[in-house]
C-alpha positions in Angstrom: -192.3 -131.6 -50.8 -193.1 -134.8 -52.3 -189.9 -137.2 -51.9 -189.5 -140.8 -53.8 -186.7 -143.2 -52.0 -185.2 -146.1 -54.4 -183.7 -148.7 -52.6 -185.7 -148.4 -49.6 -185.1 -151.3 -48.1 -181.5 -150.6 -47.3 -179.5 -149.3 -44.6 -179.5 -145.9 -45.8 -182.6 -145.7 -47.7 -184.9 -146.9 -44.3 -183.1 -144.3 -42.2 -183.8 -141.8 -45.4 -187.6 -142.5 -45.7 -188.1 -142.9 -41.5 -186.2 -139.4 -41.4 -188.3 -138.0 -43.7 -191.2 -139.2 -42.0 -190.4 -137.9 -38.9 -190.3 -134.5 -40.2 -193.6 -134.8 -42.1 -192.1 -135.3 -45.3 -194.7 -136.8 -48.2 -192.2 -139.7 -48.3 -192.8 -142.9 -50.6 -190.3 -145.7 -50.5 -189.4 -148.3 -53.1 -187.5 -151.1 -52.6 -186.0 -153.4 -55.5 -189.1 -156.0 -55.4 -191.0 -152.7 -55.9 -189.1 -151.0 -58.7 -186.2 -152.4 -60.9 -183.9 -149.2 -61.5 -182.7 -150.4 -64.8 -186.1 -150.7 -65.9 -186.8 -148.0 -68.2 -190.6 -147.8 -68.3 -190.4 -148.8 -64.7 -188.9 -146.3 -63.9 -191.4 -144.0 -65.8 -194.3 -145.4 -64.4 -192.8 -144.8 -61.0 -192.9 -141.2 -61.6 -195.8 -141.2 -63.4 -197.9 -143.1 -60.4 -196.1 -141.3 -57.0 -195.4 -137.7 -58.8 -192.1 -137.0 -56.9 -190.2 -133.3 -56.8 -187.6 -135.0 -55.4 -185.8 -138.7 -56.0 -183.2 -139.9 -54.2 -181.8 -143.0 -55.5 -180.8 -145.4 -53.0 -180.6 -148.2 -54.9 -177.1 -149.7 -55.3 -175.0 -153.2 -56.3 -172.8 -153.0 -53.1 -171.2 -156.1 -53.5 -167.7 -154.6 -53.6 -165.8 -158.7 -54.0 -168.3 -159.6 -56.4 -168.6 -156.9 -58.7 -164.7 -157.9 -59.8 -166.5 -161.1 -61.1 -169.7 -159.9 -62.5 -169.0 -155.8 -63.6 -171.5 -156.1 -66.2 -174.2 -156.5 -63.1 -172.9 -154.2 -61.6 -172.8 -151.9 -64.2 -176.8 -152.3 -64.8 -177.6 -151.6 -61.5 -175.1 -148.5 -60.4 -174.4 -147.4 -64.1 -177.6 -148.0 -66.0 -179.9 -147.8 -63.3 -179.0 -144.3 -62.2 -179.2 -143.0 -65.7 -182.9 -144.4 -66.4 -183.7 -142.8 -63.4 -182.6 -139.4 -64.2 -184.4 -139.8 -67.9 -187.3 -140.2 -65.9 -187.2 -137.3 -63.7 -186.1 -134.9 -66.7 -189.2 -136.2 -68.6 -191.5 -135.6 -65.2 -189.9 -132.5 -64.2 -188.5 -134.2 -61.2 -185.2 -133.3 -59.2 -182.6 -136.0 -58.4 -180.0 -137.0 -55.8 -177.3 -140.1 -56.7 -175.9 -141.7 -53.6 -172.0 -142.6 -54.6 -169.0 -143.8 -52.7 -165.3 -142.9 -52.3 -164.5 -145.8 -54.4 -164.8 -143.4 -57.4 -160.8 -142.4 -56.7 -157.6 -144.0 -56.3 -157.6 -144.4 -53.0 -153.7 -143.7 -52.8 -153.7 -139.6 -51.7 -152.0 -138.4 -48.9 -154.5 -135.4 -48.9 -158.6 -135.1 -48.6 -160.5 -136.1 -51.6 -162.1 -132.5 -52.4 -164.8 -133.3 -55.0 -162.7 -131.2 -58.3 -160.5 -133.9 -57.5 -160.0 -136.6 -60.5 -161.8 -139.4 -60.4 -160.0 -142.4 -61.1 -161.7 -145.8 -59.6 -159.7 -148.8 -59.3 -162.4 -151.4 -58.5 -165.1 -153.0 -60.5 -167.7 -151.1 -57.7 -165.9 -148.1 -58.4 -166.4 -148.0 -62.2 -169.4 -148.7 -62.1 -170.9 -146.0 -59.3 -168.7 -143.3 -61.5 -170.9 -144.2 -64.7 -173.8 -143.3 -62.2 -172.8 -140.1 -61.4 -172.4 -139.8 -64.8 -175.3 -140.7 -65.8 -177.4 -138.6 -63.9 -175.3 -135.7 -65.0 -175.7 -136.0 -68.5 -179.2 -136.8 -68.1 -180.4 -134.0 -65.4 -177.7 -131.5 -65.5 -179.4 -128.6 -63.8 -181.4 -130.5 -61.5 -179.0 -132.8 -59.6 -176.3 -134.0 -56.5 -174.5 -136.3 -56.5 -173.4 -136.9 -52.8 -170.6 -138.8 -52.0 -170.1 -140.8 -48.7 -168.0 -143.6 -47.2 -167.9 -146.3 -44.4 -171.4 -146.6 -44.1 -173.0 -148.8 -40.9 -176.9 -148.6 -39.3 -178.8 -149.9 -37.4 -180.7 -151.9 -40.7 -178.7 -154.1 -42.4 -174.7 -155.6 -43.0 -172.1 -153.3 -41.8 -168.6 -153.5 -40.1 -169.7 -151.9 -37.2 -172.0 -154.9 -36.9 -169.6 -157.9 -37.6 -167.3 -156.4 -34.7 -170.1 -156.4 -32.3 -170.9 -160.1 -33.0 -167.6 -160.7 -33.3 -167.0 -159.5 -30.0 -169.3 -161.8 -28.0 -167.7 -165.1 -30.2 -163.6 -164.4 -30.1 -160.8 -163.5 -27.6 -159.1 -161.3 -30.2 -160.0 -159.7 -33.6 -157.3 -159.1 -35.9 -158.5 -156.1 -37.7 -156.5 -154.1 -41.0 -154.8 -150.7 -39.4 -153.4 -149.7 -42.8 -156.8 -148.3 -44.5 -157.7 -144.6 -43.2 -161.5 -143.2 -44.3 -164.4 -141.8 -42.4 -166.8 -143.8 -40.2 -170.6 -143.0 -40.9 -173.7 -143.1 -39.5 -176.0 -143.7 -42.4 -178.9 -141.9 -39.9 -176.8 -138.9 -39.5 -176.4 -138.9 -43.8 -180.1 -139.1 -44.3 -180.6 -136.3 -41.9 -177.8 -134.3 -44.1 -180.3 -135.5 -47.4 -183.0 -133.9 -45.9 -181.8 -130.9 -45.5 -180.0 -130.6 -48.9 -183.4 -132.2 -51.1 -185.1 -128.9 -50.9 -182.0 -126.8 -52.8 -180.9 -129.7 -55.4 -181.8 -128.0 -58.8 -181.5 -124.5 -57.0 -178.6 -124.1 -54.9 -176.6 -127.1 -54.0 -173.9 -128.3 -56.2 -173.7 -130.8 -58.8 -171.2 -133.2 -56.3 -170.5 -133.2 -52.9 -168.8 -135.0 -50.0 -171.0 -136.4 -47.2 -169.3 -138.2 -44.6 -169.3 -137.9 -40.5 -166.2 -135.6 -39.9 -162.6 -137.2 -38.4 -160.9 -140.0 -39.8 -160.1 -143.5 -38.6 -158.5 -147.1 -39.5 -160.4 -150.0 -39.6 -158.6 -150.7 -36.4 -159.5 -147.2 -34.7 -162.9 -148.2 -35.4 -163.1 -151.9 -34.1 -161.2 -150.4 -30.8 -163.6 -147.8 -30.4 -166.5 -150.6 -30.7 -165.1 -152.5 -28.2 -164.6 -149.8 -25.8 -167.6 -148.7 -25.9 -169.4 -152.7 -25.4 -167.2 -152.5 -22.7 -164.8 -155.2 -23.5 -161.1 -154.3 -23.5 -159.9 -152.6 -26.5 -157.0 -154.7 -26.5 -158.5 -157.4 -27.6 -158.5 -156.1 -31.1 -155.2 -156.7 -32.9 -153.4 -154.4 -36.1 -152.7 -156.2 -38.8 -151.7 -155.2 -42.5 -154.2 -155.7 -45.5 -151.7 -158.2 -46.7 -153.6 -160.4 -44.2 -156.9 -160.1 -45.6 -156.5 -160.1 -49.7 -159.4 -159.4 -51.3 -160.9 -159.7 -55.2 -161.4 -155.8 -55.1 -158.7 -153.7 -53.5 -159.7 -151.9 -51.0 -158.3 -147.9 -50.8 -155.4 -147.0 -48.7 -156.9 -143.2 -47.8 -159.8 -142.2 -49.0 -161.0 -139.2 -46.4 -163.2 -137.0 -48.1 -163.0 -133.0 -48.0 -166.4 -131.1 -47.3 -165.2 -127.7 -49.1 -168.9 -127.5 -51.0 -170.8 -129.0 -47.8 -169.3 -126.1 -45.8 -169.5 -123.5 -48.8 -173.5 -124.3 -49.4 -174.5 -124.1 -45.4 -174.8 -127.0 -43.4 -172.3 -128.0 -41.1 -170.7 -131.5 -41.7 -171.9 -133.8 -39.8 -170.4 -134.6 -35.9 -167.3 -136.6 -35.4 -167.6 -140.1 -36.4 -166.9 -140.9 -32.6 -169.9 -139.0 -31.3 -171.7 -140.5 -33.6 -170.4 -143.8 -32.9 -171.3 -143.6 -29.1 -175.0 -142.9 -29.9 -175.5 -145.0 -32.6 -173.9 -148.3 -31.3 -176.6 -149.1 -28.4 -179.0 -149.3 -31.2 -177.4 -151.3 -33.4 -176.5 -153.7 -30.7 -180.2 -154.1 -30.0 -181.1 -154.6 -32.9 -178.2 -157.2 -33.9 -179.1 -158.9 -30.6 -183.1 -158.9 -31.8 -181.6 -160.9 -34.8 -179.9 -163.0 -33.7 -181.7 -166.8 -32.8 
């Protein structure tokens, strides 16, 4: 199958097209100096040149703090973007999966997000990744998944798991938010989930769905856990409430998601985010350590 990657030059779009690759995949990747999402003819002449079945739109305004300042940017990039995108693969007969985020609810249940649950975003970043998935349903009704994930870190790129490892090697103690509860995960082990599910978008795989590593955790869990396993005492890492880091964009209190469809349409959810954890973290450590002068 003949695969297109936006965003490739991301954390979850270089562990997409590598993946891919690995399994023999025809895999091109485009990264933002390479294709403009909100580009409309673009967009259409990306199609037009690579012939994808399958997109997978990688391509996001992440920013979470800065979208509260600058939501129409945002907007263009995880609203608009996503839409063009779509246009272009209904014109090209072209299938279509939209990466979004847990920001897309409340973040105030006391239950798992399943994915017939309301959306109801309370962040600029939010907003704007609903109009995506929005977007690309209007656009490609038939022949589209939206997948849903959460607490992304990897190897490539900014993550949490990163900070605390540099932190780590700089500060006696880390005080870290314990008050936040979501779902730790590997963005390697997501783009192995992504190529499994490209194959049935547009056949058998539903129009949303949750995508996360399986468990849940605090912030706190997870800065512990990164410590233990650097082998520095877990201790070191301190609870604190988010009333200790206020940010522009609030960040959800629970926001674990359910995987009813994931386990309905076959594949198993991926591992605990602790397995995961313990053979991810060696090489993200090398890599940080590669980085750093």
């Amino acid at each position: 199958m003949r695969w297109l990657v936006t965003g490739a030059g991301g954390m979850l779009g270089r562990d997409l097209v590598e993946e891919l690759s690995t399994r023999g995949e025809q895999v091109t990747g485009l990264d933002h100096r390479d294709l403009d999402i909100t580009d409309a003819e673009a967009a259409d002449r990306a199609l037009a040149a690579h012939r994808p079945e399958l997109v997978v739109n990688c391509a996001a305004y992440t920013a979470v703090d800065d979208a509260e300042q600058d939501e129409e940017r945002a907007l263009r990039v995880n609203g608009d973007g996503p839409r063009q995108l779509a246009r272009a693969c209904a014109a090209h007969q072209a299938r279509m999966i939209q990466i979004s985020t847990d920001y897309v609810f409340a973040g105030d249940a006391r239950t798992l997000y399943t994915e017939d649950d309301p959306p109801a975003p309370r962040t600029a970043y939010g907003r704007t990744k609903l109009a995506g998935e929005q977007g690309v349903s209007d656009e490609l009704p038939a022949a589209s998944t939206v997948v849903r994930t959460a607490w992304l870190y990897g190897v490539h790129g900014r993550s949490f798991v990163r900070t605390m490892i540099g932190l780590e090697s700089r500060l006696d103690t880390v005080d870290v938010v314990d008050d936040q509860r979501g779902q730790p995960t590997w963005s390697a082990d997501l783009a192995s989930l992504i190529a499994d599910l490209g194959p049935r978008v547009g056949h058998d795989a539903p129009g949303v769905l949750h995508a996360t590593n399986s468990g849940e955790a605090t912030w706190y869990d997870l800065a512990r856990e990164v410590f233990r396993l650097l082998g520095a005492d877990p201790a070191r890492v301190r609870p604190v409430t988010s009333e200790a880091f206020v940010r522009p964009a609030p960040r959800p209190a629970y926001s674990v998601l359910a995987h009813g469809r994931l386990r309905q349409l076959g594949p198993a959810p991926p591992r605990d985010w602790r397995t995961a954890l313990h053979e991810a973290l060696p090489r993200i450590r090398k890599e940080t350590l590669r980085e750093t002068p």
